[in-house]
C-alpha positions as MATLAB code, in Angstrom:
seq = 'XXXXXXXXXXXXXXXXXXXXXXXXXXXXXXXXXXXXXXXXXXXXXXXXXXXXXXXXXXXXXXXXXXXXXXXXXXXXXXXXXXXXXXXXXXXXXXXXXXXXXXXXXXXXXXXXXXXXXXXXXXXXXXXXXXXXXXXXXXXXXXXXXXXXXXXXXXXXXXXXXXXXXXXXXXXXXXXXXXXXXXXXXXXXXXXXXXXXXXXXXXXXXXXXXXXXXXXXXXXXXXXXXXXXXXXXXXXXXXXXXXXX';
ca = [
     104.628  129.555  111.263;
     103.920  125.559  111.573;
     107.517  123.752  111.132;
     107.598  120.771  108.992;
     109.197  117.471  110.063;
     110.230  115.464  107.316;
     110.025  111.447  107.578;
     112.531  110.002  105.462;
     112.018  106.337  105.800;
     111.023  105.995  102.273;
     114.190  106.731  101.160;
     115.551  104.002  103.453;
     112.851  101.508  101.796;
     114.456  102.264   98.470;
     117.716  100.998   99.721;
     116.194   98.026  101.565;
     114.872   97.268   98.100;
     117.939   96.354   97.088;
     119.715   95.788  100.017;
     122.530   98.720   99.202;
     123.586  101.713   99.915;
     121.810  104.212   97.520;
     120.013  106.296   97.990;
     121.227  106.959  101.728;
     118.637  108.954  104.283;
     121.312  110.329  106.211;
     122.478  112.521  103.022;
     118.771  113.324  101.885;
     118.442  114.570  105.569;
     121.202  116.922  105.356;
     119.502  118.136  101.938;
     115.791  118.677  103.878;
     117.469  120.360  106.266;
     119.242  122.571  103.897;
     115.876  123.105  101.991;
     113.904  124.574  105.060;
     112.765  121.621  107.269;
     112.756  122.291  111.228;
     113.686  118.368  111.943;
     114.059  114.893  110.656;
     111.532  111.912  111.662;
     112.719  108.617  111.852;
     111.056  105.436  112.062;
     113.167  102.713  113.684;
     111.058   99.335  113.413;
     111.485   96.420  115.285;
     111.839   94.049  112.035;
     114.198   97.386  110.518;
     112.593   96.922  107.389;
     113.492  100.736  105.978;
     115.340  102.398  108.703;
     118.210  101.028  110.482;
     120.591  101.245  113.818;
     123.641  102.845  111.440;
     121.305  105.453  109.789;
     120.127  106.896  113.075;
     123.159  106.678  115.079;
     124.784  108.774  112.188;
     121.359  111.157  112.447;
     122.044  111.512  115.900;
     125.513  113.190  114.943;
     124.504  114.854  111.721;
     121.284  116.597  112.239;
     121.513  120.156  112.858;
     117.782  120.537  113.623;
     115.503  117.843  115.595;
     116.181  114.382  115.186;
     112.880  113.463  116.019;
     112.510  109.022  116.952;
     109.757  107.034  116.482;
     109.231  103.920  117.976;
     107.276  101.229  119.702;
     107.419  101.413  123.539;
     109.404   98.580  123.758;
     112.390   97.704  126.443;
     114.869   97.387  123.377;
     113.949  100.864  121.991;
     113.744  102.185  125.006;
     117.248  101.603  125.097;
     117.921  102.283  121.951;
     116.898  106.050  122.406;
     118.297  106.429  125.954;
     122.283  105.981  123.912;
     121.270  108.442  121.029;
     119.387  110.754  122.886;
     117.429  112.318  119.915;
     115.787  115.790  120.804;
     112.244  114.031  120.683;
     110.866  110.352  120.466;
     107.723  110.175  119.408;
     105.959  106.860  120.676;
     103.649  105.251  117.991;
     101.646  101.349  117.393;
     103.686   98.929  115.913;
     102.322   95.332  114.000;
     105.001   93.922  111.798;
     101.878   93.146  109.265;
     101.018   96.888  108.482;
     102.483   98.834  105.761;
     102.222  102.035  107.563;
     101.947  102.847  110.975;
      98.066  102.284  111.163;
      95.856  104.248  114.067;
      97.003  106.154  116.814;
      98.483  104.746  120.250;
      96.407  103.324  122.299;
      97.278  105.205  125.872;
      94.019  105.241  127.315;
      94.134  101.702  127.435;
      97.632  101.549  128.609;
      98.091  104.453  130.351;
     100.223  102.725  133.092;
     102.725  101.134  130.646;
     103.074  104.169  128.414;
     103.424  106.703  131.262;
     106.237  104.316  132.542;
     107.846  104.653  129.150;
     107.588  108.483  128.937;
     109.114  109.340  132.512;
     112.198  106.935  132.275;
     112.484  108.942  128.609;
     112.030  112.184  130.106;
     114.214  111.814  133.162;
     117.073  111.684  130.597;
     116.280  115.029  128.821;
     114.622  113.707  126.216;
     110.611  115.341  124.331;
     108.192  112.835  124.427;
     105.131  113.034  121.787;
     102.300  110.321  121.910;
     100.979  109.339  118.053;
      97.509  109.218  118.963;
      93.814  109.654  117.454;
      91.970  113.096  117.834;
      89.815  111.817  120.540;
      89.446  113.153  123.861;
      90.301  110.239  126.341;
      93.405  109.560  124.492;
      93.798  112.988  125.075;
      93.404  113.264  128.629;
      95.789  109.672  129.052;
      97.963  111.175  127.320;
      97.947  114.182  129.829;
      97.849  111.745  132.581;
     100.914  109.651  131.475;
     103.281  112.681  131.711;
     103.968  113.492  127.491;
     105.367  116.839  126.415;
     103.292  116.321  122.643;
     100.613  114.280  120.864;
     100.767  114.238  117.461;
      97.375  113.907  116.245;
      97.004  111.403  113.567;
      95.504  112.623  110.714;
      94.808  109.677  108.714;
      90.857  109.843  108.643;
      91.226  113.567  107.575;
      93.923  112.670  104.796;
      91.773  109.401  103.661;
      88.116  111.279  103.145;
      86.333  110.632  100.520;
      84.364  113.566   99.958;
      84.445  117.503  101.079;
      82.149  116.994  104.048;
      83.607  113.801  105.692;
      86.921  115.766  105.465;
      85.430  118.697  107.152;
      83.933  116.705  109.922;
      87.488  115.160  110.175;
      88.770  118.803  110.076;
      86.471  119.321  112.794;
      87.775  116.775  115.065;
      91.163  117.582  115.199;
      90.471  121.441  115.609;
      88.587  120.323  118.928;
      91.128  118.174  119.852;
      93.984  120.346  118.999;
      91.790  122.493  121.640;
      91.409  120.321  124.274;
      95.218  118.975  124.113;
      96.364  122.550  124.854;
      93.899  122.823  127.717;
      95.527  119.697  129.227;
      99.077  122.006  128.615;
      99.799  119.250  125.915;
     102.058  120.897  123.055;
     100.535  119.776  119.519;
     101.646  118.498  116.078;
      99.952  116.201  113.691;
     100.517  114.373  110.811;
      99.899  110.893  108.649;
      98.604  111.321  105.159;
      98.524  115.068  104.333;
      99.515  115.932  100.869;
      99.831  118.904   99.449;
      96.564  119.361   98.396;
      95.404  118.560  102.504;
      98.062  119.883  103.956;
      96.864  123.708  104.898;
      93.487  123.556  106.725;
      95.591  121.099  109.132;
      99.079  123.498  109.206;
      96.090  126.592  109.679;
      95.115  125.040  113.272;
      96.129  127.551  115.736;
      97.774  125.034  118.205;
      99.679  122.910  115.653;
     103.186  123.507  116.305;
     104.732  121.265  113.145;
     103.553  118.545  110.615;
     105.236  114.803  110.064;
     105.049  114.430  106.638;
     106.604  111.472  104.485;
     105.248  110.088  101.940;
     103.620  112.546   99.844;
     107.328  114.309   99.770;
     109.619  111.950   99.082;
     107.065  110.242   96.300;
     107.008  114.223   94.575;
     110.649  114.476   95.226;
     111.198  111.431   93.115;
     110.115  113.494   90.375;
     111.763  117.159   90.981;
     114.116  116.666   93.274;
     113.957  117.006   97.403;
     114.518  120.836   97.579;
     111.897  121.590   95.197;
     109.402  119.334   97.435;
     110.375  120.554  100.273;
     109.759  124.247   98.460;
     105.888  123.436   97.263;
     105.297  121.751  100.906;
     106.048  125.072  102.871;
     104.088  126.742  100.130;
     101.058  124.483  100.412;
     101.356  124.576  104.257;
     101.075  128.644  103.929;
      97.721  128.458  102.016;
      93.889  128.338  103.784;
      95.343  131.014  106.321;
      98.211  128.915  108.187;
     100.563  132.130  107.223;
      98.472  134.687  108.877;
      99.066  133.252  112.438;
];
């Protein structure tokens, strides 16, 4: 079965709101976890406007599952995850402008840089995924610059407008879910799904685990974070991801 990866930045935005201390991401980890969740994402931003150095230095001791990092490939990050040493960083784009992380990594174009990034990462123990868009040369840099993962970003499939531009988004991250695991790239994906999305992306053969935020923590608002966490694994099981 697909594991699910819970981001739980938007809990840290709610306290940034207010500059406090409630509610505190390192306890609604500990309840994800508890509710099913195979690992914790974590966006650490350069400007820390959610997430910030105290919460994941205390993830880094409290997670039971995967503390999973994202970041910008940045010498200060770099750092950063070489002292915590979180199971996995995932690499991702970073503009201090954008509400969300928008598009994948661009490795093709950088495939030098980023593949400098991943081995000094690597050579300390640590998974390295690249946040990239289903397309085949970011594919094969991705290959080329040494990652473990990609995690295909599913934002075009999430943002559709209709049934068939969603299937021909389906489409392109089945093919490149494909040709990842022919380049003996491991695969997960996420940005956007819901859980009315969710399953035809959980029922791709190669996807290993979804990075979902948003849609949980905004339904958790209104039932509470085991109960999201609950109808999540149960959407992910529907369109035949539980048959694998």
């Amino acid at each position: 079965m697909v594991g699910l990866c819970v981001n739980v930045d938007h809990i840290a935005t709610i306290r940034q709101a207010r500059r406090g201390q409630e509610p505190d991401p390192v306890q609604a980890a500990v309840l994800v976890e508890l509710a099913g969740a195979s690992g914790i994402t974590v966006h650490l931003r350069e400007d820390r406007r959610h997430i910030q150095d105290r919460d994941v230095e205390l993830l880094r001791r409290l997670v039971k599952t995967k503390l999973n990092l994202e970041m910008a490939a940045t010498e200060e990050m770099i750092r950063i995850a070489l002292a915590l040493k979180p199971e996995m960083v995932t690499l991702v784009p970073e503009r201090r402008e954008e509400l969300t992380t928008e598009g994948g990594l661009d490795v093709h174009g950088h495939v030098d840089e980023v593949g400098r990034c991943v081995r000094r990462l690597r050579e300390d123990g640590i998974v390295v995924s690249l946040f990239i868009d289903p397309e085949r040369d970011q594919l094969s840099a991705a290959a080329r610059a040494g990652a473990d993962f990609v995690e295909l970003h599913t934002g075009s499939y999430a943002e559709a407008r209709d049934y068939k531009a969603q299937q021909v988004e389906l489409t392109r991250l089945i093919q490149s879910a494909t040709v990842g695991r022919e380049l003996s790239l491991r695969i997960n994906a996420g940005h956007g799904l819901d859980y009315r999305n969710v399953g035809p992306v959980a029922a791709i053969p190669e996807v290993e685990e979804l990075s979902i935020g948003h849609s949980i923590i905004a339904r958790a608002v209104l039932v509470g974070l085991e109960r999201a966490i609950h109808e999540m694994l149960a959407a992910m099981e529907k369109d035949g991801a539980g048959g694998r």
